[in-house]
BADO-63793 format. One record per atom (N, C-alpha, C): atom name; y, z, x; residue in three letters. Coordinates in Angstrom, 3 decimals, padded with zeros to 6 digits. Layout:
// BADO-63793
{'CA', {Y, Z, X}, 'ALA'}
...
This chain:
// BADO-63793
{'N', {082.788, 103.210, 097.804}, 'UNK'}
{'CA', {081.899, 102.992, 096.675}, 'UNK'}
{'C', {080.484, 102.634, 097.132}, 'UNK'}
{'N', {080.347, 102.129, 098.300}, 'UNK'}
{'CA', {078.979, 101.378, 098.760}, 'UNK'}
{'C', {078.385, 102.428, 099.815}, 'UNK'}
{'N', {077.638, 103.051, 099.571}, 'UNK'}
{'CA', {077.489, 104.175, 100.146}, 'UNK'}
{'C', {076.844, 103.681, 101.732}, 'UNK'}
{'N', {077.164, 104.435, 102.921}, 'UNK'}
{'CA', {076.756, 103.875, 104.278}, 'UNK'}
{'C', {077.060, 105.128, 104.837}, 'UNK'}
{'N', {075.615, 105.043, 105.565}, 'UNK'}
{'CA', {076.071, 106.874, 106.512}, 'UNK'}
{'C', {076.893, 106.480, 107.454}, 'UNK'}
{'N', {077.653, 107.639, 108.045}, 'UNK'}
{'CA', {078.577, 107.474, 108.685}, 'UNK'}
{'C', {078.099, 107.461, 110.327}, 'UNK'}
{'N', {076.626, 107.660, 110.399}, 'UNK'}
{'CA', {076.329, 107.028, 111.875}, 'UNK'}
{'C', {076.082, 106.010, 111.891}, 'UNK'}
{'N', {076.288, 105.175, 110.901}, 'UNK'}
{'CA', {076.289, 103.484, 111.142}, 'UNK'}
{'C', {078.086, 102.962, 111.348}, 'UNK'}
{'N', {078.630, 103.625, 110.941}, 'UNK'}
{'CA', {080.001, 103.485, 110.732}, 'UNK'}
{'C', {080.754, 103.118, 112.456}, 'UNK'}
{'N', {081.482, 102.007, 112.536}, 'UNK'}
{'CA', {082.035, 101.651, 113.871}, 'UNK'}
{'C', {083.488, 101.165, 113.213}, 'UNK'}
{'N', {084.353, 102.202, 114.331}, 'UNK'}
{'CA', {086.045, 102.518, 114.243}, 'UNK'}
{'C', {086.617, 101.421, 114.012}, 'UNK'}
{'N', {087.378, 100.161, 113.410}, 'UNK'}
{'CA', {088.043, 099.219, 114.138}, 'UNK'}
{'C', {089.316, 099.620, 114.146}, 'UNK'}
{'N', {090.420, 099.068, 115.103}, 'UNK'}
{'CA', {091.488, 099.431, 115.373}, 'UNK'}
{'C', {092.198, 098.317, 115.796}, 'UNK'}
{'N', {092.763, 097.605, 114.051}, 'UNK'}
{'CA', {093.506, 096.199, 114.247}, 'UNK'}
{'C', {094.521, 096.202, 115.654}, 'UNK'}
{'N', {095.031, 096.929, 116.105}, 'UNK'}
{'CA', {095.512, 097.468, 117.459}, 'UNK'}
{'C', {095.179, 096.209, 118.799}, 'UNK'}
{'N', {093.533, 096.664, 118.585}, 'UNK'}
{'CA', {092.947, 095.937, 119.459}, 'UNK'}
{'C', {092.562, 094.476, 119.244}, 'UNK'}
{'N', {092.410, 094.314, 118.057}, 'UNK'}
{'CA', {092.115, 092.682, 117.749}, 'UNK'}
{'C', {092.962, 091.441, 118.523}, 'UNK'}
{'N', {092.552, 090.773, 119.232}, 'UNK'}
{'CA', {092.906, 089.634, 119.843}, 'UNK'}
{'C', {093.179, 088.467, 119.181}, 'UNK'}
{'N', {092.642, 088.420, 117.902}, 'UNK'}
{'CA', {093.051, 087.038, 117.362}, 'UNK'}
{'C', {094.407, 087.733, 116.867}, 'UNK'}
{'N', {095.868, 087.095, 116.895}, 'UNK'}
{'CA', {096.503, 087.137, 116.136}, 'UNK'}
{'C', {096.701, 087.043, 114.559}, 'UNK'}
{'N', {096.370, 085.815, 114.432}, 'UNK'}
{'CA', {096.516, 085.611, 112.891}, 'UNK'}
{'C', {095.627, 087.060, 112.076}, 'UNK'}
{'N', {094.777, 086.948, 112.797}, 'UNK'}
{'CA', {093.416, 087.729, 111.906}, 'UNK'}
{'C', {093.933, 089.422, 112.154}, 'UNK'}
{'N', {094.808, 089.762, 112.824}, 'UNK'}
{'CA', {095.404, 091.052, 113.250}, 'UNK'}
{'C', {096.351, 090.986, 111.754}, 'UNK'}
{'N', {096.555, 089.992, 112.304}, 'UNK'}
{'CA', {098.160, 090.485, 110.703}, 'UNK'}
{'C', {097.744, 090.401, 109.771}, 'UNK'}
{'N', {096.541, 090.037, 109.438}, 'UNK'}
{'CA', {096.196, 089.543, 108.540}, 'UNK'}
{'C', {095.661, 091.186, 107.824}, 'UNK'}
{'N', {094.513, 091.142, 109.028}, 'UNK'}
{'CA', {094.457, 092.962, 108.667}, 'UNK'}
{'C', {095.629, 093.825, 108.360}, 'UNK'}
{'N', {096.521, 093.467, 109.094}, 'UNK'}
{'CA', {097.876, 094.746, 108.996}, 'UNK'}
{'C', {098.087, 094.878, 107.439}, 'UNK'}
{'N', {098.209, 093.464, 107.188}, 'UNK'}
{'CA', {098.813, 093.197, 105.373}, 'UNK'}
{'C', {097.131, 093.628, 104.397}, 'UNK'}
{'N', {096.020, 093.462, 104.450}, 'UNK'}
{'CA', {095.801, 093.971, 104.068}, 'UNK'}
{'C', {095.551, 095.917, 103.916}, 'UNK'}
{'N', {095.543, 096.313, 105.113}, 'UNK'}
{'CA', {095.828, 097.295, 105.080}, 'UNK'}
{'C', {097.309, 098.388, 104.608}, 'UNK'}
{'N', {098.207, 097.821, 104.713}, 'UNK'}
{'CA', {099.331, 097.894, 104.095}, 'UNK'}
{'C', {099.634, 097.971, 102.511}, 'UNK'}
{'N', {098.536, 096.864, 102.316}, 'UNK'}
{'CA', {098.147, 096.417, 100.433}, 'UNK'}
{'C', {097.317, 097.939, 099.652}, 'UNK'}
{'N', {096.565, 098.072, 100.716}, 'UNK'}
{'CA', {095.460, 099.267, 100.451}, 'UNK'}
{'C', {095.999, 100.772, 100.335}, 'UNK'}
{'N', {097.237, 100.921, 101.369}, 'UNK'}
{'CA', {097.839, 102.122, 101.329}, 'UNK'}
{'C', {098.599, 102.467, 100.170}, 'UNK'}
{'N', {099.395, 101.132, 099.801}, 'UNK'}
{'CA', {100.437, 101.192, 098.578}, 'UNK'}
{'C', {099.945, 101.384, 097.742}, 'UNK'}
{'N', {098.662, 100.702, 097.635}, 'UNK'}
{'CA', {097.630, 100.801, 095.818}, 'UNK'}
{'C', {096.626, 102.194, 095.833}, 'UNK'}
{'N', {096.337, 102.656, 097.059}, 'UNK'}
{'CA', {095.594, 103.698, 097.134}, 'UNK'}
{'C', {094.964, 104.182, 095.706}, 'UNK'}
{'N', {095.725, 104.668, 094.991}, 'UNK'}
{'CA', {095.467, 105.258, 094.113}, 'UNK'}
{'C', {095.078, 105.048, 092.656}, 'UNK'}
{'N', {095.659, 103.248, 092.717}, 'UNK'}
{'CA', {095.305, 102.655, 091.671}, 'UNK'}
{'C', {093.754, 101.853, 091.785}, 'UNK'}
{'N', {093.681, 101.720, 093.170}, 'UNK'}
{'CA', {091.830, 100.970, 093.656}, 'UNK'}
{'C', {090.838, 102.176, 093.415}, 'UNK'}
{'N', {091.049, 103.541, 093.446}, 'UNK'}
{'CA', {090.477, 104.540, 093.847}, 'UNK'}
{'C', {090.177, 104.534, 091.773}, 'UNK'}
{'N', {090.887, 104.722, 091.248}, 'UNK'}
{'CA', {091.405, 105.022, 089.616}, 'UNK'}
{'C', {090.092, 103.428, 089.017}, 'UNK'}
{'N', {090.444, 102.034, 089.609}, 'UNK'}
{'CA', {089.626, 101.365, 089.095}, 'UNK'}
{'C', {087.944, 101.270, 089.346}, 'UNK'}
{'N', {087.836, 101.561, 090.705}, 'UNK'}
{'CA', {086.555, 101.979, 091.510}, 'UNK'}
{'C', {085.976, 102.774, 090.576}, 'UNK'}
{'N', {086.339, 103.897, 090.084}, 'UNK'}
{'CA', {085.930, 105.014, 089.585}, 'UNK'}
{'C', {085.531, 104.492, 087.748}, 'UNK'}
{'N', {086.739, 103.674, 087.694}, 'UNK'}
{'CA', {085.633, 103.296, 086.133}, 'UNK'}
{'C', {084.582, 102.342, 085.961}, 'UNK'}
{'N', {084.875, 101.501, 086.723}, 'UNK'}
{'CA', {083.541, 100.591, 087.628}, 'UNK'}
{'C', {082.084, 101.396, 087.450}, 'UNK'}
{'N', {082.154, 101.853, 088.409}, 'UNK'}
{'CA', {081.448, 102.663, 089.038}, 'UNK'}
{'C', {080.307, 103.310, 087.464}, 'UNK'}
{'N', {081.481, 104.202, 086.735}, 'UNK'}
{'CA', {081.013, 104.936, 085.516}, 'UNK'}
{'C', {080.247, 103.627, 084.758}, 'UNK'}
{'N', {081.147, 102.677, 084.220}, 'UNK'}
{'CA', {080.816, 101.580, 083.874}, 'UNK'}
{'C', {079.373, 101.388, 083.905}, 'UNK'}
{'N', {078.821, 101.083, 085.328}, 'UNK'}
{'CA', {077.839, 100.429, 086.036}, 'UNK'}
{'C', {076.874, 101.673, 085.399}, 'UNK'}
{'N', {076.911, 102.897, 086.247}, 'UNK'}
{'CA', {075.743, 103.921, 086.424}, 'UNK'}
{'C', {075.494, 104.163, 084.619}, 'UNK'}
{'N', {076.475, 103.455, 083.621}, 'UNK'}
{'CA', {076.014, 104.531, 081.999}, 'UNK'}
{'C', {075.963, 102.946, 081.302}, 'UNK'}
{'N', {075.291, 102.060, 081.846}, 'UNK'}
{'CA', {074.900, 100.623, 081.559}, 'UNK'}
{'C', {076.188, 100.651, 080.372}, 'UNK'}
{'N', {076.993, 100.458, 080.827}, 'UNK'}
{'CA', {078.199, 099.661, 079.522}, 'UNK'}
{'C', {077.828, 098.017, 079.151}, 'UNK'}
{'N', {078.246, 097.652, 077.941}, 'UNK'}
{'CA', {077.712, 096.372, 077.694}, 'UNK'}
{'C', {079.425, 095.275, 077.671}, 'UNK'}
{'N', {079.492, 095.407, 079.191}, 'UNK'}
{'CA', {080.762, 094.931, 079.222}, 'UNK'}
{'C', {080.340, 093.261, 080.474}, 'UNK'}
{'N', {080.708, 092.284, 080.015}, 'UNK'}
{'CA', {080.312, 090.977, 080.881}, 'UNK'}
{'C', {080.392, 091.285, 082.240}, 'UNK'}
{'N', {081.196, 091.964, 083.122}, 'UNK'}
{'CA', {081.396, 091.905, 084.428}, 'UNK'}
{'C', {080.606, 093.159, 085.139}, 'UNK'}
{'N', {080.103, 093.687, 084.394}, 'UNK'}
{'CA', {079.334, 094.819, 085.246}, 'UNK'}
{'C', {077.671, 094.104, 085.370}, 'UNK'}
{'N', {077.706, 092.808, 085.050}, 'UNK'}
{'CA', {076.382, 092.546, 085.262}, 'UNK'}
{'C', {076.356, 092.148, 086.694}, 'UNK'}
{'N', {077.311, 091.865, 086.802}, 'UNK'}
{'CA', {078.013, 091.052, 088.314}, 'UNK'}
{'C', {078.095, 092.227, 089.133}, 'UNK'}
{'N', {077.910, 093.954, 088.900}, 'UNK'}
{'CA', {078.543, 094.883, 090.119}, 'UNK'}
{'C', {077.255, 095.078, 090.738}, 'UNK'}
{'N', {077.033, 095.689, 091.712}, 'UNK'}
{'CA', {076.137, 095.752, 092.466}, 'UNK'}
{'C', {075.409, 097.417, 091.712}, 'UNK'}
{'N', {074.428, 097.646, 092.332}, 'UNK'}
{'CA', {073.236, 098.676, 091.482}, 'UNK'}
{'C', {073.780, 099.956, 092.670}, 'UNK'}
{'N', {074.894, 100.788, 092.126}, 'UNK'}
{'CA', {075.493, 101.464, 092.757}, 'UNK'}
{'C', {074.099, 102.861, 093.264}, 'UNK'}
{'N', {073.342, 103.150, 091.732}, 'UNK'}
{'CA', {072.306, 103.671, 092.372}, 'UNK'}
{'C', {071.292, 103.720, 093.018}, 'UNK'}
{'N', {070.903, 102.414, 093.270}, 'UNK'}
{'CA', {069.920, 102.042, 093.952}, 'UNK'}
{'C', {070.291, 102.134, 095.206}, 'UNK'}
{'N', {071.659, 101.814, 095.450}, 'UNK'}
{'CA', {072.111, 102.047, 096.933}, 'UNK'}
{'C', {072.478, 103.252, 097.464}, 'UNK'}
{'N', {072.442, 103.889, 096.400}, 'UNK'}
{'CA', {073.033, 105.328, 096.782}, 'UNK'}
{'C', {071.472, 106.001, 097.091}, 'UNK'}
{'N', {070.044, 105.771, 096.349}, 'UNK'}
{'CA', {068.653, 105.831, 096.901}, 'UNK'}
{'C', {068.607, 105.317, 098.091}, 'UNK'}
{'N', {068.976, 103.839, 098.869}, 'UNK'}
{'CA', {068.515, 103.694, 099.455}, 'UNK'}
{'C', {069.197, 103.968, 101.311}, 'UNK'}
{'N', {070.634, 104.560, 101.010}, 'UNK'}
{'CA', {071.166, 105.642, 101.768}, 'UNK'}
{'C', {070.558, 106.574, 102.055}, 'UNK'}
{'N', {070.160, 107.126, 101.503}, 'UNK'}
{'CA', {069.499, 108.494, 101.053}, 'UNK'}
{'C', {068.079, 108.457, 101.730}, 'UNK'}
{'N', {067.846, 107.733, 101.348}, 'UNK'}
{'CA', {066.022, 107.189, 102.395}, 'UNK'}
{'C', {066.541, 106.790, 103.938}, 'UNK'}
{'N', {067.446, 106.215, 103.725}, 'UNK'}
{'CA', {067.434, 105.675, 105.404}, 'UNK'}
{'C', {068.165, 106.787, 106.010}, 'UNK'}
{'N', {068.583, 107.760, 105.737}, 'UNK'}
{'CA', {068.946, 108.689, 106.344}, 'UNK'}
{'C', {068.228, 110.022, 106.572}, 'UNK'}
{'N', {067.191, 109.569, 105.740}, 'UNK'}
{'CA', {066.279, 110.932, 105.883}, 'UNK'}
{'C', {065.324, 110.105, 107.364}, 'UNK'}
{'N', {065.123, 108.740, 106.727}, 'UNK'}
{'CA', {064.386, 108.427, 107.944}, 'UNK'}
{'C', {064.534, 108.163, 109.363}, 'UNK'}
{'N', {066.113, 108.020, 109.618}, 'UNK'}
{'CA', {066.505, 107.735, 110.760}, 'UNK'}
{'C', {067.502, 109.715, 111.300}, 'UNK'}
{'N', {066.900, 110.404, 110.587}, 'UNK'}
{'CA', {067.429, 111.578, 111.459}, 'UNK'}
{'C', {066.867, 112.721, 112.450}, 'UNK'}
């Protein structure tokens, strides 16, 4: 949803994580993410609509300015290529 070019993007691979706790911790959330896949993807998406067609709903005052970030992707990638 938060738009970020993908040459800023760095792999992690709970694999490698050394802290324990904070490894499993990832595992379970990642685990959480696979099962719901489709239901985070389904809420994201009305969010999202929500936000960009100003709905007059209390919690979208709270979402972040999906287009402004999606401008300011868009600039930093023209400028850093």
């Amino acid at each position: 949803m938060i738009p970020v070019p993908d040459s800023e993007l760095i792999l992690y691979e709970p694999k490698y994580e050394r802290n324990k706790n904070y490894k499993i911790l990832v595992e379970k959330e990642l685990e959480f993410i696979g099962k719901n896949e489709e239901m985070i993807k389904k809420y994201a998406s009305i969010i999202y609509n929500q936000k960009i067609n100003n709905y007059d709903v209390s919690y979208i005052k709270n979402v972040v300015d999906f287009k402004l970030l999606e401008e300011k992707c868009k600039e930093y990638k023209s400028n850093n290529n």
